[in-house]
FISEPA-541389 format. One record per residue (C-alpha): x, y, z. Coordinates in nm, 4 decimals, m for minus. Each point is the difference from the previous one (the first is absolute). Example, Ala and Ser with C-alpha at 12.3 -4.5 7.8 and 13.67 -1.06 7.14 Angstrom:
// FISEPA-541389
<site><u>1.2300</u><v>m0.4500</v><w>0.7800</w></site>
<site><u>0.1370</u><v>0.3440</v><w>m0.0660</w></site>
This chain:
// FISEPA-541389
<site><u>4.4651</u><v>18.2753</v><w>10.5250</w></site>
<site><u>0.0435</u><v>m0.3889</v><w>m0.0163</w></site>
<site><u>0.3322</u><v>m0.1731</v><w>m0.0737</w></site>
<site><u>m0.0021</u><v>m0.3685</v><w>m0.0986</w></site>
<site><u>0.3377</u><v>m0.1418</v><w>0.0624</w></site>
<site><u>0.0776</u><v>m0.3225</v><w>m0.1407</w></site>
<site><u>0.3086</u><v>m0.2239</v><w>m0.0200</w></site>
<site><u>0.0368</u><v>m0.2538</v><w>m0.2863</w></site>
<site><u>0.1650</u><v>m0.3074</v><w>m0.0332</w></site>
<site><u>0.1108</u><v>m0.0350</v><w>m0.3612</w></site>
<site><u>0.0564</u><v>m0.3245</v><w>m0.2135</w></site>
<site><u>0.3403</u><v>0.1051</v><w>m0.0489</w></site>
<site><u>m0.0401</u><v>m0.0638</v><w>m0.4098</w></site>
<site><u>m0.2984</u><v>0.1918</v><w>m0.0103</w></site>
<site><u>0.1023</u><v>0.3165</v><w>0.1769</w></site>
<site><u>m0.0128</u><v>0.2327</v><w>m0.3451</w></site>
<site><u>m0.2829</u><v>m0.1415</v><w>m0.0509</w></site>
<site><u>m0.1178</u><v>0.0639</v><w>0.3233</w></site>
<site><u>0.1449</u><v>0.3458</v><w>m0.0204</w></site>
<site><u>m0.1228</u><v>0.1021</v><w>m0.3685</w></site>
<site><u>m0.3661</u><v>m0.1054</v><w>0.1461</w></site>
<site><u>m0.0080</u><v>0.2576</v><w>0.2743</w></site>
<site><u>0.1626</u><v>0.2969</v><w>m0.2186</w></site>
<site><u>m0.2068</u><v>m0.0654</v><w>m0.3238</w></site>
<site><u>m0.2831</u><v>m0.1336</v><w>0.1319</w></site>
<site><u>m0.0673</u><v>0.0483</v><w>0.3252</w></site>
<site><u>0.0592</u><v>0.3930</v><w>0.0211</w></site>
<site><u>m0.2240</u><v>0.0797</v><w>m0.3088</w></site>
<site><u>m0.2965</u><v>m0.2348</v><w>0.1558</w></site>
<site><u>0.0496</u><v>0.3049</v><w>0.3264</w></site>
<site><u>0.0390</u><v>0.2620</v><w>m0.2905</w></site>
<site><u>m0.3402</u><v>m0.0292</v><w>m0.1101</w></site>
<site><u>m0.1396</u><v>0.1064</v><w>0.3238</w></site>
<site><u>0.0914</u><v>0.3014</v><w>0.2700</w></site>
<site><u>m0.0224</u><v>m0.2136</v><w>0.3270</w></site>
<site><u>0.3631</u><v>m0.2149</v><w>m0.0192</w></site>
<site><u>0.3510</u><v>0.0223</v><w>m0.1216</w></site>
<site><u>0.2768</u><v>m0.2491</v><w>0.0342</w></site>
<site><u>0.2900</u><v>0.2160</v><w>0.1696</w></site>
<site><u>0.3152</u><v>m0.2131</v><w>0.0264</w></site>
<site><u>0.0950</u><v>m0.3253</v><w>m0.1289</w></site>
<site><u>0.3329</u><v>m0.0958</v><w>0.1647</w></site>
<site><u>0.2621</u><v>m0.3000</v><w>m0.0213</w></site>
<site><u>0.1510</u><v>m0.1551</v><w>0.3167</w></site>
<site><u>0.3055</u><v>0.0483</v><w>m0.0853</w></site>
<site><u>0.1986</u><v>m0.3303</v><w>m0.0380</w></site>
<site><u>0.1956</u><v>m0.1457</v><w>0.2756</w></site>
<site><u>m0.2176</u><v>0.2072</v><w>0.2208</w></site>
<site><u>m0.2771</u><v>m0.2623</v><w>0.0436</w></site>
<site><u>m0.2183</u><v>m0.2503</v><w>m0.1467</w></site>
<site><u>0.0764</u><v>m0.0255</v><w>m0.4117</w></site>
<site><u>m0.2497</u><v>0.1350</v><w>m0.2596</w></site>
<site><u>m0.2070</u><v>0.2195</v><w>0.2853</w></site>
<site><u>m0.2068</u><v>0.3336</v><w>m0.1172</w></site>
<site><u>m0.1939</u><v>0.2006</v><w>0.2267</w></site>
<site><u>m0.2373</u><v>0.2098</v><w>m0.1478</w></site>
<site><u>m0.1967</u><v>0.3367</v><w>0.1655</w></site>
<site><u>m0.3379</u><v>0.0598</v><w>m0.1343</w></site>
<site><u>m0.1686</u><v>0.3432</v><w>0.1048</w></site>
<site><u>m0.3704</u><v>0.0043</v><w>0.0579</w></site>
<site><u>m0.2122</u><v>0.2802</v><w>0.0463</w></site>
<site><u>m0.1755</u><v>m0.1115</v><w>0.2538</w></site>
<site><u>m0.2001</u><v>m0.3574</v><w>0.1649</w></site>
<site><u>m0.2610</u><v>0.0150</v><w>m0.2858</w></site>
<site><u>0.2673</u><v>0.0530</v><w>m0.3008</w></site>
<site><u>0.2348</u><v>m0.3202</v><w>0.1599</w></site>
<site><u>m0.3815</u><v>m0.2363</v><w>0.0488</w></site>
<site><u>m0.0646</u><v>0.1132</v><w>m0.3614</w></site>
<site><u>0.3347</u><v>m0.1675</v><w>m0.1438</w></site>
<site><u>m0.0052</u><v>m0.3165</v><w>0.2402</w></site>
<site><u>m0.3497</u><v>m0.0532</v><w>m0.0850</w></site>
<site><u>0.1255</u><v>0.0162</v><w>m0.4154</w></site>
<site><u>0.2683</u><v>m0.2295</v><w>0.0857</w></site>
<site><u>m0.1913</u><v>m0.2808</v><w>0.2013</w></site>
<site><u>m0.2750</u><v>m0.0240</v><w>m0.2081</w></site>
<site><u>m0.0283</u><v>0.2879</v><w>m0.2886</w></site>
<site><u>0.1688</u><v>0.1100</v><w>m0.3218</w></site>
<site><u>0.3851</u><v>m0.0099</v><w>0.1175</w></site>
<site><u>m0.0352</u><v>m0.3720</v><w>0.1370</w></site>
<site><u>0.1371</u><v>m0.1329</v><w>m0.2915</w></site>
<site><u>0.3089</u><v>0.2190</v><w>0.0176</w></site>
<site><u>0.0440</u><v>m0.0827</v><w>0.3553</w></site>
<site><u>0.0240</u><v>m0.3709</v><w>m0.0666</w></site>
<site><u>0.2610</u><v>0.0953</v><w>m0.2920</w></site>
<site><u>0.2016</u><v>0.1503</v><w>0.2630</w></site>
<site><u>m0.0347</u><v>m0.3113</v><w>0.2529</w></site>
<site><u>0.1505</u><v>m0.1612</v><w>m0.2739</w></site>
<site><u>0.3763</u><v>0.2410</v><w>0.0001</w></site>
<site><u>m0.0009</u><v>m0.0928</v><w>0.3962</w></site>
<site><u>0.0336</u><v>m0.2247</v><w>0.3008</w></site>
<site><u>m0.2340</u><v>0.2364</v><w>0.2424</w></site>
<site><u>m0.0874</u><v>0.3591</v><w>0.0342</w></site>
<site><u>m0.0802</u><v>0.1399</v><w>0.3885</w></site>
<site><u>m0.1872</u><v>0.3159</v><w>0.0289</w></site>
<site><u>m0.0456</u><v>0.2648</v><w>0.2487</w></site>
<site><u>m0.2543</u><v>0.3242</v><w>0.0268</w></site>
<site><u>0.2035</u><v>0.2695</v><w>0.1494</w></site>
<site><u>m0.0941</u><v>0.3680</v><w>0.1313</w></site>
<site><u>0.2962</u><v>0.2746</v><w>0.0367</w></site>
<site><u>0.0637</u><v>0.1100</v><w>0.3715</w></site>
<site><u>m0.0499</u><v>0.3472</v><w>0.0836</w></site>
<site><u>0.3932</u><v>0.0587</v><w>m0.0475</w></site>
<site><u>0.0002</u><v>m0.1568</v><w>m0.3599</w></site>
<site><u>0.0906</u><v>0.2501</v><w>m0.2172</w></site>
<site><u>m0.1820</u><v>m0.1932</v><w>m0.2357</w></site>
<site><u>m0.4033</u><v>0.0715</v><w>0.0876</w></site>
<site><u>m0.1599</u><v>0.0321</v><w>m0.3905</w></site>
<site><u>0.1640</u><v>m0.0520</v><w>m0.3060</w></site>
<site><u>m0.0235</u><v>0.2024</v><w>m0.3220</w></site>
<site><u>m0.1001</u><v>m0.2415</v><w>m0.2528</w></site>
<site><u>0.0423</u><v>0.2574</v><w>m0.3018</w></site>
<site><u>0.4092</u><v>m0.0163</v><w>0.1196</w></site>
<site><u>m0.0035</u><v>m0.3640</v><w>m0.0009</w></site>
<site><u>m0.1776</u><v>0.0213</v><w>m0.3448</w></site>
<site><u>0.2798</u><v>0.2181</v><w>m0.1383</w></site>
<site><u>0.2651</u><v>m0.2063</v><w>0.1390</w></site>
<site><u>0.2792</u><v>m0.0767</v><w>m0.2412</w></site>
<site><u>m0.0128</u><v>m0.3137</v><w>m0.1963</w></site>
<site><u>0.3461</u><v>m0.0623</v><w>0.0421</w></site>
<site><u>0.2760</u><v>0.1038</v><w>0.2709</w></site>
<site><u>0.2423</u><v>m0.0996</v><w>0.2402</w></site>
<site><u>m0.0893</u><v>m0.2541</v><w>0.2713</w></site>
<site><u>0.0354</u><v>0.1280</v><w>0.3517</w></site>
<site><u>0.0648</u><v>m0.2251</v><w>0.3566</w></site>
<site><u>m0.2373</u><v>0.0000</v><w>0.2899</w></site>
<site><u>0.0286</u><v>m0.1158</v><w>0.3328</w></site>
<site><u>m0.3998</u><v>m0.1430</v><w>0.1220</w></site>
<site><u>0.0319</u><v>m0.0540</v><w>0.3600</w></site>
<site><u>m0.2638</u><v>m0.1828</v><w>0.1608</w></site>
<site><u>m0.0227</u><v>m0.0126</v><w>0.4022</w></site>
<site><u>m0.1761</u><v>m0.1455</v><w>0.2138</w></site>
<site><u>m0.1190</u><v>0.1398</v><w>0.3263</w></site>
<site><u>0.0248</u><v>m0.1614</v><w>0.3236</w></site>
<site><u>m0.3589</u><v>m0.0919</v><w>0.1317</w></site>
<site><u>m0.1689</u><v>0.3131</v><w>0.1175</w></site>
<site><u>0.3016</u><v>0.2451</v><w>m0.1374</w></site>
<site><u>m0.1568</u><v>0.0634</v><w>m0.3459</w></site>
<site><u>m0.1493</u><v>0.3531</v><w>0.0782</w></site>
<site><u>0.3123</u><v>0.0490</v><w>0.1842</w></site>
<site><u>0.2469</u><v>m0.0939</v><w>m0.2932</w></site>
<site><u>m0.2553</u><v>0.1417</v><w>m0.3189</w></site>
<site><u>0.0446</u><v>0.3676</v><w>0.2476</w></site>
<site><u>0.4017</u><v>m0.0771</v><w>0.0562</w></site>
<site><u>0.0329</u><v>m0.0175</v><w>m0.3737</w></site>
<site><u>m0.1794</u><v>0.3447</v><w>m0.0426</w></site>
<site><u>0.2256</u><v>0.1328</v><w>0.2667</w></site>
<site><u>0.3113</u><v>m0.1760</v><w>m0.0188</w></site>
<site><u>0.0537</u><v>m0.1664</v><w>m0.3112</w></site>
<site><u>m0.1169</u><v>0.2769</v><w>m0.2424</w></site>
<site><u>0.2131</u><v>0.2591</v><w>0.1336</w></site>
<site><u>0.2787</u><v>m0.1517</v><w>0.0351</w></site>
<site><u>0.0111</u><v>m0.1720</v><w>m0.4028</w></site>
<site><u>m0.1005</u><v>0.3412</v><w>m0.0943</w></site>
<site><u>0.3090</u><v>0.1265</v><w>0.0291</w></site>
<site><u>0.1503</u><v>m0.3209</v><w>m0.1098</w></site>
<site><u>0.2228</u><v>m0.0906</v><w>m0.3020</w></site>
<site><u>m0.0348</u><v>m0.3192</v><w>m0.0822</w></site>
<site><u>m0.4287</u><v>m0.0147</v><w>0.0836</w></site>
<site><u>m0.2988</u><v>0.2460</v><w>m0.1614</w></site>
<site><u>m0.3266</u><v>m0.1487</v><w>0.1655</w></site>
<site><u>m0.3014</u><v>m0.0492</v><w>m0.2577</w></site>
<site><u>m0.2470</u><v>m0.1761</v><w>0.1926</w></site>
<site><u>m0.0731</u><v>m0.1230</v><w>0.3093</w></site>
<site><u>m0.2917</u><v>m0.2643</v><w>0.0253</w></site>
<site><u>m0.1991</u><v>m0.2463</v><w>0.1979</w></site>
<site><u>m0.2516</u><v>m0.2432</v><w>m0.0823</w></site>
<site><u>m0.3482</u><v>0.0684</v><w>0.0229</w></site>
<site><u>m0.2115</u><v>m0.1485</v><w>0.2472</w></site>
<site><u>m0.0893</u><v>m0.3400</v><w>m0.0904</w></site>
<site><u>0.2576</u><v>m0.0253</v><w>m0.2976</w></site>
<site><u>0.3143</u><v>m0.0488</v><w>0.0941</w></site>
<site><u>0.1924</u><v>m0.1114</v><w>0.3501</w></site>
<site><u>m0.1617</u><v>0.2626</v><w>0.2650</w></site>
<site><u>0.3943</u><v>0.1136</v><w>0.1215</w></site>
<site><u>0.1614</u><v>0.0768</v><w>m0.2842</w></site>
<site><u>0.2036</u><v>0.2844</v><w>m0.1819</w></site>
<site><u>0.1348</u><v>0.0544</v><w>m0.3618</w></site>
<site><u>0.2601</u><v>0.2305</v><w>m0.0746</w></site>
<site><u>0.0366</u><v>0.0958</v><w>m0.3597</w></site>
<site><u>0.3547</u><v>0.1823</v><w>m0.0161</w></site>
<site><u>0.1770</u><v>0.0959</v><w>m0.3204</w></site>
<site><u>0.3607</u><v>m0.0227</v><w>0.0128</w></site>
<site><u>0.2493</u><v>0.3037</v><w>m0.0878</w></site>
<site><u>0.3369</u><v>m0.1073</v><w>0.0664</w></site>
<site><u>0.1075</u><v>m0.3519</v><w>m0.0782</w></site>
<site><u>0.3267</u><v>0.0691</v><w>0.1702</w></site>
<site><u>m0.1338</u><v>0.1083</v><w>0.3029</w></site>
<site><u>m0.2326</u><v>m0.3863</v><w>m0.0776</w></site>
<site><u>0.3092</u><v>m0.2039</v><w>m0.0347</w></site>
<site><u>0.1190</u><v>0.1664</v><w>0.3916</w></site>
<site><u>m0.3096</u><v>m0.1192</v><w>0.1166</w></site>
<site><u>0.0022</u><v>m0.3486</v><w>m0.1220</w></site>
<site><u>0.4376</u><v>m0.0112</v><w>0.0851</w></site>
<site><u>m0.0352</u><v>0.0957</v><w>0.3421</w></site>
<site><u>m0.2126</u><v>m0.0831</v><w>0.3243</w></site>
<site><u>m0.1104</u><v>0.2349</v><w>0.2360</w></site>
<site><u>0.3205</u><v>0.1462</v><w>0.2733</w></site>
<site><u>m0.0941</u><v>m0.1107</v><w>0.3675</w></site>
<site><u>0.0095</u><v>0.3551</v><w>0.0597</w></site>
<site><u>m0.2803</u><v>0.1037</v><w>m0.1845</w></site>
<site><u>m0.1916</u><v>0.3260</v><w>0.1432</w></site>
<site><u>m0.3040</u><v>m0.1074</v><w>0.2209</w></site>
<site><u>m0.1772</u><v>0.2280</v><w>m0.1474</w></site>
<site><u>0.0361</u><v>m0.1376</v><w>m0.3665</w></site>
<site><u>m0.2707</u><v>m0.1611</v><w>m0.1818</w></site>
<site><u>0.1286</u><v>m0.3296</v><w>m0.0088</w></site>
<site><u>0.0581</u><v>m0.0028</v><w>0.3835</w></site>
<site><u>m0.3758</u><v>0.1760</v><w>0.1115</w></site>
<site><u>m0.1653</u><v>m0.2277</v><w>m0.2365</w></site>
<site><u>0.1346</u><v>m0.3076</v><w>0.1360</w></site>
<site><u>m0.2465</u><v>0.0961</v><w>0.3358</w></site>
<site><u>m0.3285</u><v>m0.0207</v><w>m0.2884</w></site>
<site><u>0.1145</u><v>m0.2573</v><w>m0.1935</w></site>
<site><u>0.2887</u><v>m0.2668</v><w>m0.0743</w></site>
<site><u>m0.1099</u><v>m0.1563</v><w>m0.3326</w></site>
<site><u>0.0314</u><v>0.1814</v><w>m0.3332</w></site>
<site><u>0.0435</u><v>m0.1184</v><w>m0.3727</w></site>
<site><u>0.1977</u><v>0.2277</v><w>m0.2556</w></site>
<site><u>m0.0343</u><v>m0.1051</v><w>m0.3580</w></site>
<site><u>0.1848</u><v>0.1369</v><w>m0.2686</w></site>
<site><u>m0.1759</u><v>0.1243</v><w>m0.3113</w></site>
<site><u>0.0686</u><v>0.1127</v><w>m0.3545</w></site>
<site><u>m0.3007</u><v>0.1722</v><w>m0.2356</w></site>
<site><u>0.0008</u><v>m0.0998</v><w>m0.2996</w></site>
<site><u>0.0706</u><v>0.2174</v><w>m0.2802</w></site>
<site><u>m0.3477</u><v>0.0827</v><w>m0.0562</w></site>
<site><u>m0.1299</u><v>0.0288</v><w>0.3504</w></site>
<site><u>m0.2005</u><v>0.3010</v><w>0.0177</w></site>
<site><u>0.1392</u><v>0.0653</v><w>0.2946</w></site>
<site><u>0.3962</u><v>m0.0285</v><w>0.0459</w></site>
């Protein structure tokens, strides 16, 4: 399994535009065959970032299924409907990513994200995105198996979908994304009120990771009501 992640830059007039194009358009030209599904479609949530960004997560069933599409895109049938999307943005930056041996997501049931509601309730997710020092990414991509995932397991605020790096030649060589739905948005508004104590365990998370890397991004997320996955 493939996963194309992109993040889009929207002409902030044009986002339902943008938005209706993906949902009504975009999913049924993946519907007609069995090799892709969009899975989420999610907001950054405002006052969280950049305005009028969407990042998108395309599944793939594999290297031939992905060079299929970008090959329909560049220079097939869908490169008209590519340009009509250039039109509802500023930029769009993409990224081929594989799931770790951790990620609890490995393959994805595409009949589950064809029976996905049309409608329901948008959810919040935390993507984290590290990056490894130089030479520490087997280190950290194993720490996250062994550290990370047990301890959010158990955790209230954090249930762990996906974890994912890009593959070789696609993407930045020491990177991570962490694709975390959110349960409790109290236990969210603690996290963003209060730093760290000095006396956090050494053995935490946030104190053993600091020896693999020091640089992280956290972006907040909202699917849309129609994601197919929420």
């Amino acid at each position: 399994m493939l996963f194309l992640h992109e993040v889009h830059r929207l002409v902030g007039t044009r986002w339902r535009d943008f938005e209706r194009a993906m949902r009504d358009d975009y999913r049924a030209i993946l519907a007609k065959g069995d090799d892709a599904r969009l899975l989420w479609y999610f907001h950054q949530a405002h006052g969280t970032g950049l305005s009028y960004t969407v990042v998108t997560v395309t599944a793939f069933t594999g290297a031939p299924a992905w060079h299929d599409f970008a090959r329909r895109v560049q220079q097939g049938d869908l490169q008209g409907f590519a340009t009509e999307l250039d039109e509802l943005r500023h930029e769009v930056r993409g990224k081929l990513l594989l799931p770790t041996p951790w990620s609890p997501m490995q393959d994805v049931d595409f009949a589950r994200v064809d029976a996905a509601p049309a409608e329901h309730e948008p959810s919040l997710y935390m993507e984290d995105t590290g990056w490894p020092f130089e030479g520490k990414l087997d280190d950290y991509v194993r720490a996250l198996g062994e550290w990370y995932e047990p301890m959010v397991r158990k955790s209230p605020l954090i249930e762990l979908q996906a974890f994912l790096r890009p593959a070789a030649g696609a993407g930045p060589r020491r990177e991570v994304v962490l694709v975390q739905k959110l349960k409790d948005h109290s236990q969210l508004l603690r996290l963003l009120t209060y730093e760290e104590p000095e006396s956090y365990p050494a053995d935490s998370w946030m104190t053993k990771a600091l020896t693999l890397r020091d640089q992280w991004e956290s972006r907040l997320l909202r699917t849309a009501p129609w994601s197919p996955l929420w």
